[in-house]
C-alpha positions in Angstrom: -52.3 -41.8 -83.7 -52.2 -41.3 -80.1 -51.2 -37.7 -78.8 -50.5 -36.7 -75.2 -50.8 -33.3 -74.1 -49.3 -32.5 -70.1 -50.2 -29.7 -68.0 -48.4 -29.0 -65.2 -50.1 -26.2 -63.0 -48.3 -24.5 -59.8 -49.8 -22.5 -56.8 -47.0 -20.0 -56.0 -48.4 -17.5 -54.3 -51.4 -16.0 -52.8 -51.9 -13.4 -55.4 -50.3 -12.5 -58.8 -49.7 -9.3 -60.0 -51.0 -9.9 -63.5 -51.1 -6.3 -64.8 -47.5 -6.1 -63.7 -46.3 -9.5 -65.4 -48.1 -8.8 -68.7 -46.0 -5.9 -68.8 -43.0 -7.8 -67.9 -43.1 -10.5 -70.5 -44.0 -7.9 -73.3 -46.1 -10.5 -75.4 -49.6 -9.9 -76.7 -51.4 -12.2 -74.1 -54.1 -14.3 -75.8 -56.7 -13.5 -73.1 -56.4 -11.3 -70.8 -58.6 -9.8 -67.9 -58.1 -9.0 -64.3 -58.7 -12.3 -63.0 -56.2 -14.5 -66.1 -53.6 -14.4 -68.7 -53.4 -16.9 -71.2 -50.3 -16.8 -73.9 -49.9 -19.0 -76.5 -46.6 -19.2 -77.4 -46.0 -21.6 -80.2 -48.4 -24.2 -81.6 -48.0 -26.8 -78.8 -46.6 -24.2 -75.7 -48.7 -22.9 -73.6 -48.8 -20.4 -70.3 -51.4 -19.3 -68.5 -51.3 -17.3 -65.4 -54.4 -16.6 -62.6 -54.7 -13.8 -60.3 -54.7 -16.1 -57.1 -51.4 -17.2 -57.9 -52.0 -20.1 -60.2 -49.5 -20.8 -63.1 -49.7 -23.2 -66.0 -47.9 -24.8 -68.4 -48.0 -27.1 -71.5 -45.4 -28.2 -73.8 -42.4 -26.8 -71.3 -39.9 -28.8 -70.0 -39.2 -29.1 -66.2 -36.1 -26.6 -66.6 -38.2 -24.3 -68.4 -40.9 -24.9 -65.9 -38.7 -23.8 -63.1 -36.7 -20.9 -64.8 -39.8 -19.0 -65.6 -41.5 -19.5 -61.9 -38.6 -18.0 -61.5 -38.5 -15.1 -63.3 -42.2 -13.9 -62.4 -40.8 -14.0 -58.4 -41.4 -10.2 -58.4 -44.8 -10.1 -59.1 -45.4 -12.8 -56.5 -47.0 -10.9 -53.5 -47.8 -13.2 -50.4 -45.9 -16.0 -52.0 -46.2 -19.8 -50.4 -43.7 -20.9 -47.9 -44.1 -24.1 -49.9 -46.1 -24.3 -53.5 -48.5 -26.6 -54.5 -47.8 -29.0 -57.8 -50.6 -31.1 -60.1 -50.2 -32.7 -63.6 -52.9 -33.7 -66.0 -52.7 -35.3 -68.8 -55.1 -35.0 -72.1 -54.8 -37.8 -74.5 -56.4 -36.9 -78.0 -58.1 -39.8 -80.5 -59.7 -38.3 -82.7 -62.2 -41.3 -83.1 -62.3 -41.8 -79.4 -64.7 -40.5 -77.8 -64.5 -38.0 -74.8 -63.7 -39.8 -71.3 -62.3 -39.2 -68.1 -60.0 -41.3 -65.7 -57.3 -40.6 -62.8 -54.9 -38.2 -63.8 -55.9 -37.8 -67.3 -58.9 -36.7 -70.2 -59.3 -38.3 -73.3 -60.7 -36.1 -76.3 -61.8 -36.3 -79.6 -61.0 -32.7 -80.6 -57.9 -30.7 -79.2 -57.3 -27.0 -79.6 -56.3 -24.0 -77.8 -59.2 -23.5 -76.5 -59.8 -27.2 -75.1 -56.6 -26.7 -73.7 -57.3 -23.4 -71.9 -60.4 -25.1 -70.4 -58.4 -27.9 -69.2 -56.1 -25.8 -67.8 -59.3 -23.5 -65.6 -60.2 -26.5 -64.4 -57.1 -27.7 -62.6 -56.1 -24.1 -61.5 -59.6 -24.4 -59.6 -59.0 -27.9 -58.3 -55.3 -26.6 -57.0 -56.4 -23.8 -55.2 -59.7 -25.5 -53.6 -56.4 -27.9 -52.5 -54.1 -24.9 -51.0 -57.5 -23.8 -49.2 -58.6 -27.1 -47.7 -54.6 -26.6 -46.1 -55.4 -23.5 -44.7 -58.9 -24.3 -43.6 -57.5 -27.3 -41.7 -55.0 -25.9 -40.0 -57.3 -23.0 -39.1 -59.6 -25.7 -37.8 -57.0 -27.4 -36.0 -56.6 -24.5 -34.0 -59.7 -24.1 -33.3 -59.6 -27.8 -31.7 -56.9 -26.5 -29.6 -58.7 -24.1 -28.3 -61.9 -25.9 -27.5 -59.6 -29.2 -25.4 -58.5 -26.2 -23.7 -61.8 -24.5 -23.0 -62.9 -28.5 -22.0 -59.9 -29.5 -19.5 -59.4 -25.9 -17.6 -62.9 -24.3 -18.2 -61.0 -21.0 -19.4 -59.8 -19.5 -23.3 -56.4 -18.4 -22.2 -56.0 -16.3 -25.4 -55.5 -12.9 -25.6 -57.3 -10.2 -27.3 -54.8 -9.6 -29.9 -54.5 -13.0 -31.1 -57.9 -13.7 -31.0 -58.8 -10.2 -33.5 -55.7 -11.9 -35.6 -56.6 -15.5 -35.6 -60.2 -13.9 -36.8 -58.5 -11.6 -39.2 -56.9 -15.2 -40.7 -59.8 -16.8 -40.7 -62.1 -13.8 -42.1 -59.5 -13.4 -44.8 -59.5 -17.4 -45.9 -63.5 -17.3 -46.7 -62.8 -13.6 -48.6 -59.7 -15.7 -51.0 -62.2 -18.3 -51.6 -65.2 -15.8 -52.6 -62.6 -14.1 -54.9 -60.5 -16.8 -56.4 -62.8 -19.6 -57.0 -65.2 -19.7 -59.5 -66.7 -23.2 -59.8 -70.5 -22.0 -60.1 -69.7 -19.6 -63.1 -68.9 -21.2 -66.6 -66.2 -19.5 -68.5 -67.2 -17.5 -71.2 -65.4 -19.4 -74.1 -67.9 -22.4 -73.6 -71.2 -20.5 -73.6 -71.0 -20.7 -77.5 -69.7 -23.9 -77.8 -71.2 -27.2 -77.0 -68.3 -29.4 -76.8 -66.4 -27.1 -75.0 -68.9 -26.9 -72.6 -69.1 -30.8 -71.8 -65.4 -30.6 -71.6 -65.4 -28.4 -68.5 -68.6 -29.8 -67.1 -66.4 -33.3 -67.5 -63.4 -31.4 -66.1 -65.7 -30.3 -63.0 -66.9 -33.2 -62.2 -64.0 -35.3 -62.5 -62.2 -32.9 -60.2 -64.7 -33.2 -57.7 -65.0 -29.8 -57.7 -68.7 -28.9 -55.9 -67.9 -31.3 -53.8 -64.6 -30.5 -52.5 -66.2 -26.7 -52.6 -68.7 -28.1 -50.2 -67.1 -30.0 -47.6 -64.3 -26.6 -47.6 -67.2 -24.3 -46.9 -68.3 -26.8 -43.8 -65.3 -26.1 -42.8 -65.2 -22.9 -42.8 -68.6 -22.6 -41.1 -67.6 -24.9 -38.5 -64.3 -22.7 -37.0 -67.3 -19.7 -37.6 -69.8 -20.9 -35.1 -66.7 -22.3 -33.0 -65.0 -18.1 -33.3 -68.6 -16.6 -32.7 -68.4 -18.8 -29.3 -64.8 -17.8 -28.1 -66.1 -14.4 -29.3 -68.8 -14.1 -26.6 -66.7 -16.1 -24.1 -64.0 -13.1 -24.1 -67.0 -10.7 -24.6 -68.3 -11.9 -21.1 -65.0 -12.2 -19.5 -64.1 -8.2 -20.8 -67.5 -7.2 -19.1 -66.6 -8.9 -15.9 -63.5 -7.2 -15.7 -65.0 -4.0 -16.5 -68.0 -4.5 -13.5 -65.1 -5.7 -10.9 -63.5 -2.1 -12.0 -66.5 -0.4 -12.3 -67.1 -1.6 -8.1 -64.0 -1.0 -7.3 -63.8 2.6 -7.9 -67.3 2.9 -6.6 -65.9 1.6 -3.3 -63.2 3.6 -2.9 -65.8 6.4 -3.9 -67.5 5.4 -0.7 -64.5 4.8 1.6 -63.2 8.1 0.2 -66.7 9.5 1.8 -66.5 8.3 4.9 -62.9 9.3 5.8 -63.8 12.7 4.3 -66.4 12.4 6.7 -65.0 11.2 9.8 -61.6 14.0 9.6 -64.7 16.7 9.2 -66.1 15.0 12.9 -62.4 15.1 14.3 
């Protein structure tokens, strides 16, 4: 017989407080670290909660789904203007054989564990989505900048939005060195084989080293594009400073010679 498992996973925020929440919800987590919760709640329910503001759920309804993003509101800090939504399906047969397609997995073997990798995986591909966003419309910026730089010659942009625009930009590549962690295999699969093609299925299906690559171009592309602007207003700062640095030393030198011609007079 056929059995369909759905996950729905939600990027709410741009960290969670998960110290905070598992105190909160007062249930023995599962797993639990700095980075994850995971709760099992009852044999098919299922929560699990990531540090970068990933939540997950199996077996709740979309009323339940909404009441408890909800509830865990507080612990939000930096939450999205607009959160992220993905669904995944796993279909077990347990003669099949394990397979991948669109939207959904098919396995052989199904268990808390299965489901907890399942549920890494698409946490991971959601927030390489939520940064691909950011990255673009850093990058689009940066394309504003650069017409502008090409029609008028000049970067009409301030100091303090330049530091910022670098502080947003600086802060993007630090999320993405924290939050995603594509190259490192969980721990619950170093043990076991099958779990272990699971998530290497799961990875590759999601595209995941790929999508990590093209978001890391990205990112080095509005780099070399803010290490030119930097040296652009660099040499435009030092300009101004030599025009001030000649203009007091000509006013040291007119101040000389009118000092000089009242002592003749």
């Amino acid at each position: 017989m056929l059995q369909t498992i759905k996950l729905s996973a939600f990027l709410v925020a741009n960290q969670l407080d998960l110290k905070g929440l598992k105190a909160f919800l007062e249930i023995k987590p599962n797993a639990y670290s700095s980075a994850e919760l995971f709760y099992k709640l009852s044999e098919q329910k299922y929560q699990y909660y990531f540090n970068f503001g990933a939540v997950l759920f199996s077996g709740f309804t979309e009323e339940e789904m909404r009441y408890a993003l909800k509830t865990i509101h507080p612990f939000q800090k930096a939450p999205l203007t607009s959160s992220l939504r993905d669904d995944f399906l796993i279909d077990v047969e347990t003669t099949g054989t394990t397979k991948f397609e669109f939207d959904q997995m098919t396995v052989s073997r199904i268990d808390d564990q299965v489901i907890r990798i399942a549920m890494f995986n698409l946490a991971q591909s959601l927030a390489i989505d939520h940064h691909h966003i950011v990255a673009e419309n850093l990058l689009r910026e940066v394309k504003g900048f650069t017409t502008q730089l090409e029609q008028t010659g000049t970067l009409k942009i301030g100091r303090k939005n330049m530091l910022r625009f670098l502080g947003r930009a600086l802060n993007t590549q630090n999320d993405i060195a924290e939050n995603i962690y594509i190259f490192d295999a969980p721990e619950l699969v170093w043990d076991d084989e099958y779990l272990d093609k699971v998530h290497q299925g799961l990875s590759k299906h999601f595209d995941l080293r790929m999508r990590f690559s093209e978001l890391e171009y990205t990112l080095r592309i509005i780099e070399d594009n803010l290490t030119v602007f930097r040296e652009i207003y660099n040499q435009k700062e030092s300009s101004r400073l030599e025009w001030i640095i000649i203009i007091l030393i000509l006013f040291e030198v007119f101040d000389l010679i009118i000092s000089k011609l009242l002592h003749l007079f």
